[in-house]
Structure formats: structure tokens, C-alpha cells
C-alpha positions as CSV (number, residue, x, y, z in Angstrom):
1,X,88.0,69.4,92.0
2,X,89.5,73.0,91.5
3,X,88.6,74.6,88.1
4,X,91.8,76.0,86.5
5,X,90.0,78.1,84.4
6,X,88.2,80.3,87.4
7,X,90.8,82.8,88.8
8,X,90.2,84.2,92.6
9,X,89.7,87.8,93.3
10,X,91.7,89.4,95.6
11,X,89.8,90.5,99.0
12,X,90.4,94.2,98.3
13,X,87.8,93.6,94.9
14,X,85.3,92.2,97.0
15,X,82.2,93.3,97.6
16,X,78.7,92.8,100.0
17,X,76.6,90.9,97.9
18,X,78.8,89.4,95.5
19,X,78.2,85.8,94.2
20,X,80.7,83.3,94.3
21,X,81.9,79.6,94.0
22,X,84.1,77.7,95.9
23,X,87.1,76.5,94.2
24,X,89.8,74.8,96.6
25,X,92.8,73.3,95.4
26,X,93.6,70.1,96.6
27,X,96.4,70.9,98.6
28,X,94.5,73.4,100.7
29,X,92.1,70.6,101.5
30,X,94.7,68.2,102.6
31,X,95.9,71.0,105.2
32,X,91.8,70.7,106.4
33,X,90.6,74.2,105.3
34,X,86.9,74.3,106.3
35,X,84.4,75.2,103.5
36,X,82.0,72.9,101.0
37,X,82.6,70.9,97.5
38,X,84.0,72.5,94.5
39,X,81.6,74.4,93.0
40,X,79.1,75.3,95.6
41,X,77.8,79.0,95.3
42,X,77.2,81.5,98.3
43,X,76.9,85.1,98.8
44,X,79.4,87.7,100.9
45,X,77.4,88.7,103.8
46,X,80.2,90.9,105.3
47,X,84.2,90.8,105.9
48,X,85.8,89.6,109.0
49,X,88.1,92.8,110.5
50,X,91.3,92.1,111.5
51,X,94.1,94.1,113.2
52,X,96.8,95.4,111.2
53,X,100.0,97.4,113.0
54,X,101.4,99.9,111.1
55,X,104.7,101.0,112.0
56,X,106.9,103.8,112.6
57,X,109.7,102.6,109.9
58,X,108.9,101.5,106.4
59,X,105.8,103.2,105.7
60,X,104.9,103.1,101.6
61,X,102.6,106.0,102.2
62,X,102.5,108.4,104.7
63,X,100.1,107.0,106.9
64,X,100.2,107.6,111.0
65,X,101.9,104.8,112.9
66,X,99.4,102.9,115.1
67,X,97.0,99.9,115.2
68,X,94.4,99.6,111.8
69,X,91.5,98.0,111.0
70,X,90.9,96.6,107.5
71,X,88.6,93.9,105.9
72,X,89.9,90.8,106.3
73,X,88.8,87.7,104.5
74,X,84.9,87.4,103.1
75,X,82.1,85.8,105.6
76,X,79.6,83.6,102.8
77,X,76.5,82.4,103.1
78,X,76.6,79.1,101.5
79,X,73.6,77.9,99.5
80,X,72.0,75.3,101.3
81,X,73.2,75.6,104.4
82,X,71.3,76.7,107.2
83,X,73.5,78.7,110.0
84,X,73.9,76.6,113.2
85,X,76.4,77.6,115.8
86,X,76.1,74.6,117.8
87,X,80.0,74.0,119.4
88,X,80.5,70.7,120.3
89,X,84.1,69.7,121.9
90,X,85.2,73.2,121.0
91,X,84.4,73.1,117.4
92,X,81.8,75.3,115.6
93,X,79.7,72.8,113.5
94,X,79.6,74.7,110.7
95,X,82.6,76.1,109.8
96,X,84.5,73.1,111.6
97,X,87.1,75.9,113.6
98,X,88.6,75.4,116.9
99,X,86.6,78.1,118.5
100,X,88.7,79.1,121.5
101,X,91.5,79.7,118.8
102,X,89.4,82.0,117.0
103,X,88.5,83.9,120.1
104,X,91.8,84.2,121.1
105,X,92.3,86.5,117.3
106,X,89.7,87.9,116.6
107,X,88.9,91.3,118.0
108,X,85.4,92.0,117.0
109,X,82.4,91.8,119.3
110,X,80.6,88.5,120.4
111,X,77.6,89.6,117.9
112,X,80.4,89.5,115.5
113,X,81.7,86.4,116.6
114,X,78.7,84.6,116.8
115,X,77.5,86.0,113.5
116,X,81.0,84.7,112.1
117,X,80.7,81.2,113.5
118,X,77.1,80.8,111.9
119,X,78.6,81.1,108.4
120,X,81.6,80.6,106.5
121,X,84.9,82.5,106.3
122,X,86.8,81.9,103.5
123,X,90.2,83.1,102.1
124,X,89.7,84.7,98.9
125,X,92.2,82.0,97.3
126,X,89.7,79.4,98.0
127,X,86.7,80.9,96.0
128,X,85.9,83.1,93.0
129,X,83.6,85.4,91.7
130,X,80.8,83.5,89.8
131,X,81.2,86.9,86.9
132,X,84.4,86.1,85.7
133,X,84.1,89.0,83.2
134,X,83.6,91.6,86.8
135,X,86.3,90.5,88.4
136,X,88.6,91.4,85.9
137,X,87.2,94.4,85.3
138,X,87.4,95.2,89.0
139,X,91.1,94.4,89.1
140,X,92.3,96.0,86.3
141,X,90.2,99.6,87.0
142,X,90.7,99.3,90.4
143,X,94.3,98.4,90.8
144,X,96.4,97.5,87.9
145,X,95.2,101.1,85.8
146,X,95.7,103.4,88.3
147,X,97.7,102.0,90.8
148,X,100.2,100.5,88.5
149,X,99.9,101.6,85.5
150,X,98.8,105.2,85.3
151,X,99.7,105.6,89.3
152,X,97.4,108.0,89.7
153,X,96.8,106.8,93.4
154,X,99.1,105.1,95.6
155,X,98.6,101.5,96.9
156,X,98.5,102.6,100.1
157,X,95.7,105.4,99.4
158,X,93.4,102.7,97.2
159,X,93.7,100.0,100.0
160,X,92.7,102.7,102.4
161,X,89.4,103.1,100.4
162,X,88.7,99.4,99.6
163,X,89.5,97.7,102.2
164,X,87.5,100.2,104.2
165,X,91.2,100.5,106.7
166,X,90.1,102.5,110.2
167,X,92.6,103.9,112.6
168,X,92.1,102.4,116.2
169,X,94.9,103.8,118.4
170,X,98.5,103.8,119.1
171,X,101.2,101.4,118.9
172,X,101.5,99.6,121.9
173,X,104.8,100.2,124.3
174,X,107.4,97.6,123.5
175,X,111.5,97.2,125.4
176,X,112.8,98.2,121.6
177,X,111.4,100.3,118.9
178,X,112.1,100.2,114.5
179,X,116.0,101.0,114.3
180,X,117.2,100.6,117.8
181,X,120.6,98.0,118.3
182,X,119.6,95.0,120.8
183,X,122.3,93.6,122.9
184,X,121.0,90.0,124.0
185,X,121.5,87.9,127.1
186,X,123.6,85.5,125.2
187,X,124.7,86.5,122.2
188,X,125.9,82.6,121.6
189,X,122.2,81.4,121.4
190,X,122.0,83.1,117.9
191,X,123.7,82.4,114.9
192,X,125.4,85.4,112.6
193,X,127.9,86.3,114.6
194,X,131.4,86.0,114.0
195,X,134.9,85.7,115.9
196,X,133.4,86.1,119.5
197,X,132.4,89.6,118.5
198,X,129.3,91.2,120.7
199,X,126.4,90.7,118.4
200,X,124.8,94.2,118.0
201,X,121.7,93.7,116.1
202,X,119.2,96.2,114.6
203,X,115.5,96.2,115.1
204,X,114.2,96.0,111.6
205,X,110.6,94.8,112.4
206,X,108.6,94.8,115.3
207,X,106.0,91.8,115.2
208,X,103.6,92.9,117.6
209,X,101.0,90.6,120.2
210,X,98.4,89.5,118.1
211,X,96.6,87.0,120.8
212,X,96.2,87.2,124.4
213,X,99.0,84.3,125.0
214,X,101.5,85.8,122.1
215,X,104.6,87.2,122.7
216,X,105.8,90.6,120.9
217,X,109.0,89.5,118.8
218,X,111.5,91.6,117.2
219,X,112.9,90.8,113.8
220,X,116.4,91.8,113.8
221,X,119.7,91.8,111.5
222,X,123.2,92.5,112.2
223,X,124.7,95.6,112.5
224,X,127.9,96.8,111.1
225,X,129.0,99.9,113.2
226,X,131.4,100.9,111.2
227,X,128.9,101.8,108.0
228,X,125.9,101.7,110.0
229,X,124.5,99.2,107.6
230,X,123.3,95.8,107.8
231,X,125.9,93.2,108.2
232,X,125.0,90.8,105.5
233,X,124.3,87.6,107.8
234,X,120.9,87.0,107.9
235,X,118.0,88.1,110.5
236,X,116.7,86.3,114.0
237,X,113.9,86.7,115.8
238,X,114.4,87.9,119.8
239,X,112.0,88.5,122.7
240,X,112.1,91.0,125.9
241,X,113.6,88.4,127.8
242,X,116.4,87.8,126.1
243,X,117.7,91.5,125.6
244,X,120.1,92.9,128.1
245,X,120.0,96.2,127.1
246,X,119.0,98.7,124.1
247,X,120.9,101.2,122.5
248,X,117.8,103.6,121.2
249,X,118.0,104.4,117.3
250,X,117.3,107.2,115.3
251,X,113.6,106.5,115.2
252,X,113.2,106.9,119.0
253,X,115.5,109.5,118.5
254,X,112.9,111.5,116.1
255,X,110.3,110.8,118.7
256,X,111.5,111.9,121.2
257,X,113.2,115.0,120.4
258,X,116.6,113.8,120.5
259,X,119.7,114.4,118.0
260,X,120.0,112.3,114.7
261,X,123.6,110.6,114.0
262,X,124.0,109.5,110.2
263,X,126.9,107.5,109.4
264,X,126.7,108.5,105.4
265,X,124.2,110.2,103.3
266,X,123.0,107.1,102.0
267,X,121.8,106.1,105.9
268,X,120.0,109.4,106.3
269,X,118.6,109.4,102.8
270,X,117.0,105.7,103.8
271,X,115.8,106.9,106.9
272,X,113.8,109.7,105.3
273,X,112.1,107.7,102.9
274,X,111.2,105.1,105.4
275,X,109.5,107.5,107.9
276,X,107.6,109.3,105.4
277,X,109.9,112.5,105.1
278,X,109.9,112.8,101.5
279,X,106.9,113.7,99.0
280,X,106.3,112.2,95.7
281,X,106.0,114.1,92.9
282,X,103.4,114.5,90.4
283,X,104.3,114.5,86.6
284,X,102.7,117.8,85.5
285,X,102.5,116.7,82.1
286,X,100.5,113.7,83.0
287,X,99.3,114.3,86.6
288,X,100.5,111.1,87.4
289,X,103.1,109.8,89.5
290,X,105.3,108.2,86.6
291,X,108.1,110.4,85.1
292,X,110.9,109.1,82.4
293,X,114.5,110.0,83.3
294,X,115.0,113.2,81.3
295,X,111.4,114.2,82.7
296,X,112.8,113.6,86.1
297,X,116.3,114.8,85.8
298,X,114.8,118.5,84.5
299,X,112.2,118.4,87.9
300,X,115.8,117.8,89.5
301,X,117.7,120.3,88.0
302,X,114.8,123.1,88.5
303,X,114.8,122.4,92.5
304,X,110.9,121.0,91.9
305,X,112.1,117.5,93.2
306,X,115.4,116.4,94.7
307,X,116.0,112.7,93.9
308,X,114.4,109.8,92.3
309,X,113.8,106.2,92.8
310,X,113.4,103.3,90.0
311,X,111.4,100.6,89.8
312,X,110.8,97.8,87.4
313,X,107.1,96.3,86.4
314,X,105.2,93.6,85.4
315,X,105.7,92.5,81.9
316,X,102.9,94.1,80.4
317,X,103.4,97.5,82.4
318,X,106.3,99.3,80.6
319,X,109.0,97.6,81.9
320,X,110.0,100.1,84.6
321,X,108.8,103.1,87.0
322,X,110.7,106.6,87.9
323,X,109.4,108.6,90.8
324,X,110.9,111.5,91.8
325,X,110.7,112.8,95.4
326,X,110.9,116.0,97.2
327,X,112.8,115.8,100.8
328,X,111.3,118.2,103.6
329,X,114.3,118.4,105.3
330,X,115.9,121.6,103.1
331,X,119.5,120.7,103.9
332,X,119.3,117.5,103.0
333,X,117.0,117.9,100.1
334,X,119.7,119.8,98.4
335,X,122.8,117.3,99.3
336,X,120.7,114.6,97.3
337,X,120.2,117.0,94.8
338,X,123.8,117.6,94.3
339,X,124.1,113.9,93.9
340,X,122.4,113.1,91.8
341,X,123.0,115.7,89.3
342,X,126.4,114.8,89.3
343,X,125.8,111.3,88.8
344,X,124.4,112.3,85.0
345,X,126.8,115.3,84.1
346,X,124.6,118.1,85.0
347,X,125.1,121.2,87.4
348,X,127.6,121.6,90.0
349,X,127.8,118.8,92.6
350,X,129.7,117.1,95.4
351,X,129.8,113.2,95.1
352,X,129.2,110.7,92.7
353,X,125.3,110.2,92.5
354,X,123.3,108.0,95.1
């Protein structure tokens, strides 16, 4: 039975070598999870590596768009259990997994495979670190501190590190790309739409082939063409085959060298922050990345940053974040600027603030 009172590590804390104890709920059992009794101890012999694709829109961090590699969850080493990779009727005998399903996922070499199917691969929700006292301290110097608290690294930049996250390649081609409008087949096969109209929907996500028999999918809301922003009636998922035509975005736009079209500064401001235009700002009294308002506003007003961003926290953490950024473009850097000065009665401006 699970123990309430052990509390998993997540699989960016985890380490080669660590000890741990299997702790399942019940529930995960009943959905036939592989892995021994409650209780039983191992050790992390190594990380399965999975495929990660990072994209062109949305990006937390700068980081280049393309396919990643990152650890994945922890291969173990049960105690008393001797690795056998005998498959019989498909199945590994050990770790009781459909092995052509596996195959068809996992992108590591057949040593890798092999090695995999001879032990145990277990979700870090399903086990714990047998030093209870570690973990925690793990956690909170590793993330909550610095990421969090003090934000003296970004999430992105402290993943990168423990997670061990490669760069493999580019993004593969796809029919639409992050921000382009989709005209289907048949509009009438999804739902959102209203009085007849043409449904023109917006790529917000791209959800790329992760097996051999998958199909690239594109997550998609409605688009309102008068504000150039979303709609309000939900998202649907659509495939190559369905789309009649694309009209390309400002993303492929950027790409590929083409004029930008902006239907309000609120639209370009978003699309700056999503692709990574924008820098965040260091608090020089703290050399963090945390600021308070009156800290921020006076970066603002002396041209060091342009605009901020607000963000509340775990209870625990101070309630709420300010970051202030710094946009590249110079002409744009400076119409936020305005803005937002404005908006809390300082300097000269030319709208109500963002």
C-alpha cells in the first residue's frame, strides 16, 4: 500500500545512483502500471531519453526551435530481481510492456532498448527517494530557491542543466506552422463556428509525429479577423488532410523574410514575447530577476527596460513576481514604453497602459 508520508521527487532531482522505494497508489495499479510491491528498494541505473519539440512560438526562454533530448523517466534496478529480457507474446517479462509499442517511441539505440527492457522504468510519481531529508533539500536548492524564489536562473536554463536537455536537429517540415490561419475541407465537421461563417482558425500548437504510425496534429483556435485575437470558442485538433489551404502567419512571416502585419500593439507586443524578442532584466540591486513595482517603473522610466509582466506565486513565495523586460525591436520598445508609463502617471505617453 502507498505510504502517504513518502513524497516523490521530481525526475529533474534525480540522480545515477540514487536509492529508492517504490510507492504506487492504488489507482495507478488498477490502470496496470508495471513495477514491484510497495516498498521494494532499487537503484537508478540511468534515464530513459525522450524527444521533446520545441517550438518556434511560446518559448519561456530563449532557446533555438528544434527537436531536444532530455531525461526522461528513471531506469531501476530492483533489489532482487535478476534482468531477463525474455519477450514472450510481445511482452518483455520483466517490466510486463508491450514491446513493439515501446519500439515504436522510443528513439534510443537497440543497446539502449535492450538495456531498458532488462530493468524497470518507472515514472517518478510511482517511487521516492529512500533520503527523504535529500530530496527536499534537492528541491528546494535546486528549484524552489533559485528558480522561484530568488530567480536567479530561469526554469528553462536549470532544466537545461538537470535534465541534461541536448539539441538534435530541426523541426521537421509540416503543411502549417505556430500562428498561421487553417482553412479546412469542411468547416461543418468542427464545432465553434457560428452563423455559416468560414471557420478561420489559428495554429496555436503544433503536435508533432512522435511514432512511426502518428500523425502530426495541429491544435487550433478561432480567429477573430477583426482584432486578430482569439475568438473565444474553444480549440480543435486538425490534420494535413483536412486543410484546404493556409494563409501563412507572422511566424513564417519572420522566417522567411517577409513583412509583419499587427492588428494592435497588444498583438505585436505578444508576438515578441512569444518568439523570444524581448530580454529580461536583472534587478541590479539584487542581481536577480525579481523587481517590485516602483523598482520596475524607475528601470521603465530611465529607458533600462521597456515593460513589465506580473505574476502571482505559491503561497509561501511572496505572493507575486514583477519582471521587467527589454524589447529588441527599438521602435517598438519605446511604444510599450510610452504605455506603460502612462498607465501610472509618469512621463509623456500615447495610450492608456498595456
Amino acid at each position: 500500500m502507498k505510504n502517504a508520508n513518502l513524497k516523490y521527487t521530481p525526475t529533474r532531482h534525480l540522480r545515477i545512483g540514487d536509492r529508492v522505494v517504490m510507492n504506487m497508489d492504488e489507482e495507478s495499479r488498477s490502470w496496470g502500471r508495471p513495477g514491484p510491491k510497495d516498498g521494494a528498494e532499487g537503484n537508478i541505473i540511468g534515464f530513459v531519453r525522450y524527444p521533446d519539440f520545441r517550438s518556434r512560438l511560446g518559448r519561456y526562454s530563449k532557446v533555438e526551435p528544434g527537436i531536444y533530448e532530455g531525461n526522461g523517466v528513471p531506469i531501476i534496478h530492483w533489489d532482487g530481481f535478476d534482468p531477463d529480457p525474455t519477450v514472450v507474446n510481445g511482452q518483455s517479462h520483466f517490466i510486463d510492456h508491450d514491446v513493439a509499442h515501446e519500439t515504436g517511441l522510443y528513439l534510443g539505440t537497440a543497446e539502449d532498448l535492450r538495456t531498458v527492457m532488462e530493468f524497470s522504468r518507472t515514472s517518478c510519481d510511482d517511487m521516492a527517494l529512500v533520503d527523504q531529508e535529500e530530496a527536499e533539500r534537492r528541491y528546494q536548492e535546486e528549484w524552489m530557491i533559485p528558480v522561484l524564489r530568488d530567480r536567479s536562473i530561469s526554469a528553462r536554463e536549470q532544466e537545461v542543466k538537470l535534465l541534461n536537455i541536448v539539441r538534435l536537429g530541426d523541426l521537421p517540415e509540416t503543411v502549417a506552422w505556430e500562428g498561421d490561419i487553417i482553412h479546412p475541407k469542411n468547416p461543418s465537421q468542427f464545432g465553434g463556428y457560428e452563423d455559416d461563417e468560414p471557420a478561420h482558425m489559428r495554429v496555436r500548437r503544433i503536435e508533432y509525429r512522435w511514432g512511426a504510425h502518428s500523425e502530426c496534429a495541429y491544435s487550433v483556435g478561432w480567429h477573430d479577423d477583426a482584432t486578430g485575437e482569439d475568438a473565444g470558442r474553444g480549440i480543435a485538433y486538425i490534420y494535413d488532410k483536412d486543410i484546404d489551404r493556409v494563409e501563412r502567419g507572422n511566424v513564417w512571416k519572420h522566417y522567411n523574410g517577409e513583412p509583419l502585419s499587427f492588428k494592435s500593439l497588444e498583438e505585436e507586443v505578444y508576438f515578441a514575447r512569444e518568439m523570444g524578442m524581448t530580454e529580461e532584466l536583472r534587478n541590479p540591486k539584487t542581481q536577480t530577476f525579481s523587481w517590485d513595482l516602483e523598482e520596475a517603473l524607475d528601470a521603465i522610466e530611465g529607458n533600462q527596460g521597456h515593460g513589465f509582466s506580473k505574476l502571482s506565486l505559491p503561497a509561501g513565495l511572496g505572493g507575486s513576481r514583477i519582471s521587467v523586460y527589454r524589447y529588441l525591436d527599438e521602435d517598438l520598445a519605446q511604444r510599450v514604453r510610452a504605455r506603460t508609463l502612462k498607465g501610472f502617471g509618469r512621463g509623456e505617453a500615447l495610450a492608456p497602459q498595456i
